[in-house]
N, C-alpha and C positions, 0 to 999 in steps of 0.2 A: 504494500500500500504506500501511495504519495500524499503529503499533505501541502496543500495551495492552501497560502495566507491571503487571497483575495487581493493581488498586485494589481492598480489599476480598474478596481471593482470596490468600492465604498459599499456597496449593497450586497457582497459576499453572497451570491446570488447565480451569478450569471455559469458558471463551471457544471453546477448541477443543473440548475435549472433546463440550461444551450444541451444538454446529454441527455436529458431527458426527453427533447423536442426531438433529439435526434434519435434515439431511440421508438420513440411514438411512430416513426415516420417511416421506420423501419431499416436506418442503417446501423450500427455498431458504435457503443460508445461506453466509456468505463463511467461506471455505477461511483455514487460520491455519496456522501453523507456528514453532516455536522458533526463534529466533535471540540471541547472544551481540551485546550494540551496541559497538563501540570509536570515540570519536570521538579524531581527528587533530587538530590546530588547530595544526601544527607543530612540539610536541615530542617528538613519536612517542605513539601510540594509548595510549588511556588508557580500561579498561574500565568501562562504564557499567550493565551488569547485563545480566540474561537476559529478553527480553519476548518475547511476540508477537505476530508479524509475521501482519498478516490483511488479506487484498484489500480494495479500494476497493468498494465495491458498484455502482458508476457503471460501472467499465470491462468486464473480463472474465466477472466474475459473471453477465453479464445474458446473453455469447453465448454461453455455456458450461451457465449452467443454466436458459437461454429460449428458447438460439437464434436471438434476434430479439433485438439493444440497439436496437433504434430505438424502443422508446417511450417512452410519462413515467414518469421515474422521481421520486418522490416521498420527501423524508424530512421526515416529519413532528414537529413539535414545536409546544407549546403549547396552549392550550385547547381551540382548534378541533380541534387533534388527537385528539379523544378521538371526533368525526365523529358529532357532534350536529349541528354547524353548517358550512356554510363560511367560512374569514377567509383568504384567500391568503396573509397574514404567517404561518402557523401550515404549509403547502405548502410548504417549502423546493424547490426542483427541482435535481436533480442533473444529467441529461440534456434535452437541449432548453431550454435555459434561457432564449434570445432568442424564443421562441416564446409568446404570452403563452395559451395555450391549457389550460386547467386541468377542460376539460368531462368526461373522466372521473373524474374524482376527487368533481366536483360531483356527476355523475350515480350516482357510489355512494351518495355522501350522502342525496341524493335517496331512491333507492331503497332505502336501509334505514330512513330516516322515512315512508315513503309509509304509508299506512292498512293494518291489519294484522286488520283484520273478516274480510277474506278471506284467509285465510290462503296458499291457490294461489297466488291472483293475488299477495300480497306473495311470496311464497319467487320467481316466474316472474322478476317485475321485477328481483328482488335478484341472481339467476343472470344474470338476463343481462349484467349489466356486471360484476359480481362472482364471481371462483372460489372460490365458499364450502365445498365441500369440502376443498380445501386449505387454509383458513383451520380448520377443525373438525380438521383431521389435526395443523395447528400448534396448536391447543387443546388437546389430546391431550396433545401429547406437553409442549408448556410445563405441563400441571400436572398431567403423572404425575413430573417433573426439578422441579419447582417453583421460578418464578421469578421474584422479587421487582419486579426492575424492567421489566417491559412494560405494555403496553396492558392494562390495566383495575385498576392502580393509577398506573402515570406516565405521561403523555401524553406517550412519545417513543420512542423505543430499538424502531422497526421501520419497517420501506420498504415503498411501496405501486407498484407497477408493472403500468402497463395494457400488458400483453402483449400484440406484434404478430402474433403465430404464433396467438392465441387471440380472433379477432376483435376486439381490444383490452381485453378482460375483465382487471378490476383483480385483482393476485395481491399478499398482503400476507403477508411476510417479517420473522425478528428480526434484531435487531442490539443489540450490547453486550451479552454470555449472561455477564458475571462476578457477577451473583451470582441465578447458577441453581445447580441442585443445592445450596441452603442449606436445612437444615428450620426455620429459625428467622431472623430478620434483615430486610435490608432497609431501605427508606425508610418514612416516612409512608404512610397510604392514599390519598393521589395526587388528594385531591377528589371524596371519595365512593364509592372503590373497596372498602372494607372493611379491615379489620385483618387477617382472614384469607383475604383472596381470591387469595392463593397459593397457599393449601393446601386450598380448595375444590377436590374433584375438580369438581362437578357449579356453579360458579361458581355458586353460590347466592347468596351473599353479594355480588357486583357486584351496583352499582345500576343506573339508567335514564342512568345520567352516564358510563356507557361501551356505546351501544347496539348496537355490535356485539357484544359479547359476552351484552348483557343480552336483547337481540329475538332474537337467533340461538337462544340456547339456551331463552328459554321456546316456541318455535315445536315442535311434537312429534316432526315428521317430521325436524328440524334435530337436536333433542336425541336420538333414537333411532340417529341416525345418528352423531354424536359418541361415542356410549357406545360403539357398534360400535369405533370407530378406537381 
């Protein structure tokens, strides 16, 4: 378990709250709960404030809402993050760690760069290793809540898991929701993400420097299907 002291969130709110929308909504999201901290160090407990308390995404998370913890789970950070490219520094691996096997993650990367004249043939490729619906239901609902710091302004703050129960099809999850539900705020535009690609419903404004969200949604039958969700 992690404890978030509500950085940037005064209403200590928004972490469970944003996981819980996200979960309703039916994508994947770690379970949080309040707790008061008192540390001991000998002179009798001495209260440290109110945080919360949210599962590890490595342990329970994966049999509970996959059913299957046996595959790679992936937390991504840094450039390559953004899955233009592959850099394995940028793959952090939380599960299977001694295992030096990183071929779905590759082959998502892959498959969302591959040539895109064919439109079939790209969306075919892209499904197959990829659960892109689920990714469209988490686009959804991150920017009907609108949230500052994910994937397509930071290169970081979500997990990528090639689920065993789903032929090992990449399923990609938030993480760190404090400063969702903000209409204003945030970081920088994250290297080309837009100043307002928060609050783009229809992520117009993401450029080609975050191509899951930018190929996903100019594809037709992708973006017709996102408006749906």
């Amino acid at each position: 378990m992690t404890f978030s002291n509500g950085f940037k969130d005064h209403s200590l709110l928004r972490d469970k709250v944003a996981a819980e929308l996200f979960r309703d909504a039916g994508v994947p999201a770690a379970y949080g709960a309040f707790v008061r901290v008192y540390m001991d160090v000998g002179s009798g407990p001495v209260y440290y404030g109110l945080y919360t308390m949210i599962e590890d995404p490595s342990d329970e998370l994966l049999d509970i809402q996959f059913g299957d913890g046996e595959g790679n789970l992936y937390k991504p950070e840094g450039e390559s993050a953004k899955l233009s490219y592959f850099n394995e520094s940028s793959f952090e691996k939380k599960t299977n760690e001694e295992e030096a096997d990183f071929s779905d993650v590759i082959a998502l990367i892959e498959a969302l760069g591959a040539n895109r004249d064919d439109a079939s043939q790209w969306r075919a490729g892209l499904e197959s290793v990829f659960d892109v619906d689920r990714f469209l239901v988490f686009l959804a609902a991150n920017q009907v809540m609108v949230n500052w710091d994910t994937y397509g302004r930071m290169h970081h703050n979500y997990y990528l898991y090639a689920d065993p129960s789903d032929e090992g099809r990449v399923v990609f999850f938030p993480w760190d929701l404090n400063e969702a539900m903000l209409i204003s705020g945030g970081g920088g535009p994250g290297g080309g993400g837009g100043q307002n690609s928060a609050t783009s419903i229809m992520s117009d404004s993401v450029s080609e420097d975050w191509p899951l969200i930018r190929y996903v949604m100019d594809d037709d039958v992708y973006r017709e299907r996102y408006k749906e969700h």
